[in-house]
C-alpha positions as CSV (number, residue, x, y, z in Angstrom):
1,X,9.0,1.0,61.3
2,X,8.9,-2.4,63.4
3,X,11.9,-2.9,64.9
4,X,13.0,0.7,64.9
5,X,12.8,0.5,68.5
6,X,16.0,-2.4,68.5
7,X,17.6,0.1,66.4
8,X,17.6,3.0,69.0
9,X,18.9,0.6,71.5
10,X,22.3,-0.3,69.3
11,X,22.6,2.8,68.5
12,X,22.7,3.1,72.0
13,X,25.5,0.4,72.2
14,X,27.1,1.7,68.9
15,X,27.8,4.9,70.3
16,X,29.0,3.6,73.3
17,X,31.5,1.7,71.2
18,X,32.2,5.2,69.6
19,X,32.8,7.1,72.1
20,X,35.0,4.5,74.4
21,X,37.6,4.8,71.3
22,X,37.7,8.4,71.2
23,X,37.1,9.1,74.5
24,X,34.1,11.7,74.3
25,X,30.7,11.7,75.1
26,X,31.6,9.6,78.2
27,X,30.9,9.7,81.7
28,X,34.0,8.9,84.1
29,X,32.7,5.3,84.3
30,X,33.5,4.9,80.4
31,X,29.2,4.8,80.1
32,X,27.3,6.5,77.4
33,X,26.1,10.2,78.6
34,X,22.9,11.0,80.3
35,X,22.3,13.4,77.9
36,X,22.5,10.6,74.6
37,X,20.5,8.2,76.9
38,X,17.7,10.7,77.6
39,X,17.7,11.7,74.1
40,X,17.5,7.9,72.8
41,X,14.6,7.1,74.9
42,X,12.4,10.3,74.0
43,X,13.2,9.0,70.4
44,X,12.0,5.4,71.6
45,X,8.7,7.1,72.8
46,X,8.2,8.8,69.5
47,X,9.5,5.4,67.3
48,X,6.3,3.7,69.3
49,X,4.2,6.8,68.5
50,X,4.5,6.4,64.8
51,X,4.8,2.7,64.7
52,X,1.4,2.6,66.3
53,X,0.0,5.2,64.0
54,X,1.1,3.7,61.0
55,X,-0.7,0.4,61.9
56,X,-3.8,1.7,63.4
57,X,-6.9,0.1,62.3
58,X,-9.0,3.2,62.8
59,X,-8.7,6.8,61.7
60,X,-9.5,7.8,65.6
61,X,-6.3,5.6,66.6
62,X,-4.4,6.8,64.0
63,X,-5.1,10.7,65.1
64,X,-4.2,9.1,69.0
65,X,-0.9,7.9,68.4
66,X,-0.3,11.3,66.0
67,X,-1.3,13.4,68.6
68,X,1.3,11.5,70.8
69,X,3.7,11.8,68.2
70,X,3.6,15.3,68.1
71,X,3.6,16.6,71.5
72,X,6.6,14.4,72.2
73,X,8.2,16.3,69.7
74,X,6.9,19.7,71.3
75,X,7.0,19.2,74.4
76,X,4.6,20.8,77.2
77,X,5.7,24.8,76.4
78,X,5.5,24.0,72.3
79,X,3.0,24.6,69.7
80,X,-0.1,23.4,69.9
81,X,1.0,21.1,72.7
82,X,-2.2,19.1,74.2
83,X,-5.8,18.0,73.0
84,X,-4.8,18.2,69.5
85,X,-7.8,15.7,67.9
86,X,-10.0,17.4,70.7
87,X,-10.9,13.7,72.5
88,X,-10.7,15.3,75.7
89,X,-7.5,13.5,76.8
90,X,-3.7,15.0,76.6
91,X,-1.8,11.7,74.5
92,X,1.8,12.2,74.7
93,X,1.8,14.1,77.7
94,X,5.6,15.2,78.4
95,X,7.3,18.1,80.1
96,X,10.5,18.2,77.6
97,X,10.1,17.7,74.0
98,X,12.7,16.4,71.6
99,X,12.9,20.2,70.7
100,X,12.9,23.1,73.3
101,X,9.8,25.1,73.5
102,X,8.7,28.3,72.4
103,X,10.6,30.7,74.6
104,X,13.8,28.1,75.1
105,X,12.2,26.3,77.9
106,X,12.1,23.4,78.5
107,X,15.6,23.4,76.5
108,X,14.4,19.4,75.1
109,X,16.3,16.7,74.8
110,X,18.1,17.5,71.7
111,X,19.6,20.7,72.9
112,X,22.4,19.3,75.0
113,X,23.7,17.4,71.8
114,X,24.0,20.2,70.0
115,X,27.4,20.0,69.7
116,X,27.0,16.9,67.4
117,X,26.8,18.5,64.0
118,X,24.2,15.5,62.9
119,X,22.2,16.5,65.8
120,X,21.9,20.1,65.1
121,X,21.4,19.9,61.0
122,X,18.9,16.9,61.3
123,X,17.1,17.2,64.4
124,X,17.7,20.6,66.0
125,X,17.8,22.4,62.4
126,X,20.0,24.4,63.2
127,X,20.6,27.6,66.0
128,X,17.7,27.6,68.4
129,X,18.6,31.0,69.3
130,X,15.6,32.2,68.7
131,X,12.9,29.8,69.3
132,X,10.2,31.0,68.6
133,X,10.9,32.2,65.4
134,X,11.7,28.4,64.4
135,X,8.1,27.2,65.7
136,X,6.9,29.9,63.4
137,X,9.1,28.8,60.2
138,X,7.3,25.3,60.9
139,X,4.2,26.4,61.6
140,X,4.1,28.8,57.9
141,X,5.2,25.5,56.4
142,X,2.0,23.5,57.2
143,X,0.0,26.2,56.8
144,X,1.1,26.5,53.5
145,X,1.3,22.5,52.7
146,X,-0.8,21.1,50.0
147,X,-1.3,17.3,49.0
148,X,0.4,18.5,45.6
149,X,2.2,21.8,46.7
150,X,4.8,19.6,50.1
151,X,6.8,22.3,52.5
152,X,8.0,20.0,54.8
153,X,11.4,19.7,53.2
154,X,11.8,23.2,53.8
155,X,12.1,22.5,57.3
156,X,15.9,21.6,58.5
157,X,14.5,20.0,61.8
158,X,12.9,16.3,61.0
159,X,11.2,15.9,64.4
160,X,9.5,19.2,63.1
161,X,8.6,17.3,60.1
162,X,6.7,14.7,62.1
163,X,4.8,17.3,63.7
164,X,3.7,18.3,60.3
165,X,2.7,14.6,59.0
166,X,1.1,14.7,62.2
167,X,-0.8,17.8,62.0
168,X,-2.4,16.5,58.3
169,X,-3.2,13.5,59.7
170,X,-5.2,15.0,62.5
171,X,-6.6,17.4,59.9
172,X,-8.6,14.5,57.7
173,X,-11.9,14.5,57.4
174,X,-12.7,11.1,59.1
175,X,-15.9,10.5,57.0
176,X,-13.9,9.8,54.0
177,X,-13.5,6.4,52.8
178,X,-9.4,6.9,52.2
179,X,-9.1,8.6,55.7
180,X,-7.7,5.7,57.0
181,X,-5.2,5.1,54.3
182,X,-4.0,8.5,54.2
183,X,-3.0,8.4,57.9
184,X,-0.7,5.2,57.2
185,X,0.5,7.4,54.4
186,X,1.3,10.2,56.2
187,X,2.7,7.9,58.8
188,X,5.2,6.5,56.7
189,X,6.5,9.8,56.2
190,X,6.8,10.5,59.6
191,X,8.8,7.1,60.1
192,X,11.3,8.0,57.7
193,X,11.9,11.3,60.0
194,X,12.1,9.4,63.0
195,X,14.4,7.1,61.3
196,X,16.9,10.2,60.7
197,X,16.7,11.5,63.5
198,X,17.7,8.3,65.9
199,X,21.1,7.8,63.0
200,X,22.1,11.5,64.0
201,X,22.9,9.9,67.7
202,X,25.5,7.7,65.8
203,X,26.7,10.0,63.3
């Protein structure tokens, strides 16, 4: 994941590029939108998230940084949004998500791309018309998760898929001896998901 965060940046620049020879997604000063520039720095936030996760030298830093990672994705009005590894401390503390929260609101930073078809099949999933019913599809599909049985690719939305690696992670038992391991595992999932998300800004 090092060096994901360079990526967002150019993609940043790439779609700039984009959108100066077809003449969308532009503001009237030929810039790229507010709405791709918020949108690529929430990614940024959860690109550091993971990256820090997936490096941690400690199980208690790795459920940190997967806490963050997940209420980024959430945002303050999502599920399970807060003290997640129960440490006392809210990491990742946001208003907006990258997805809108239970009842619509905040909408989160992926909703005013919807009009990109990458963004809505890869990051948004698909209609948010009823919210809350999507935070339940993802929420049936960890509950239902095994290490041999995975749901996750159930789940159209890949920002919803970090909240899953996240939410295993947080649920290892620290005392055991792969702990650690598993959480860079798990990790590496999550990267991948982050990585697909940040290429629907450019698709």
């Amino acid at each position: 994941m090092n060096g994901l965060r360079f990526a967002v940046a150019g993609l940043l620049i790439g779609a700039l590029a984009a959108c100066e020879s077809s003449g969308s997604d532009t503001t009237g000063s030929g810039t790229v939108s507010p709405d791709s520039t918020a949108f690529a720095a929430k990614l940024s936030e959860l690109d550091a998230a993971v990256d820090v996760w997936r490096s941690a030298e400690t199980i208690d830093a790795a459920r940190v940084a997967a806490e963050t990672a997940a209420n980024l994705v959430v945002g303050s009005n999502g599920p399970a949004y807060g003290d997640r590894n129960g440490d006392g401390s809210v990491s990742g503390e946001t208003s907006a998500g990258i997805l809108p929260g239970l009842d619509g609101t905040p909408p989160g930073a992926a909703s005013p791309l919807a009009d990109t078809s990458c963004i809505t099949r890869d990051v948004l999933g698909g209609s948010w018309d009823d919210p809350a019913a999507r935070w339940d599809q993802m929420n049936a599909a960890i509950t239902d998760w095994r290490p041999d049985a995975n749901t996750m690719p159930t789940l159209a939305s890949h920002p919803m898929r970090v909240v899953g690696w996240s939410t295993f992670t947080l649920d290892i038992d620290p005392t055991d001896p792969e702990a650690l391991d598993l959480a860079h595992e798990y990790a590496g999932h999550a990267a991948l998901h982050v990585a697909i998300s940040s290429d629907a800004l450019d698709c």
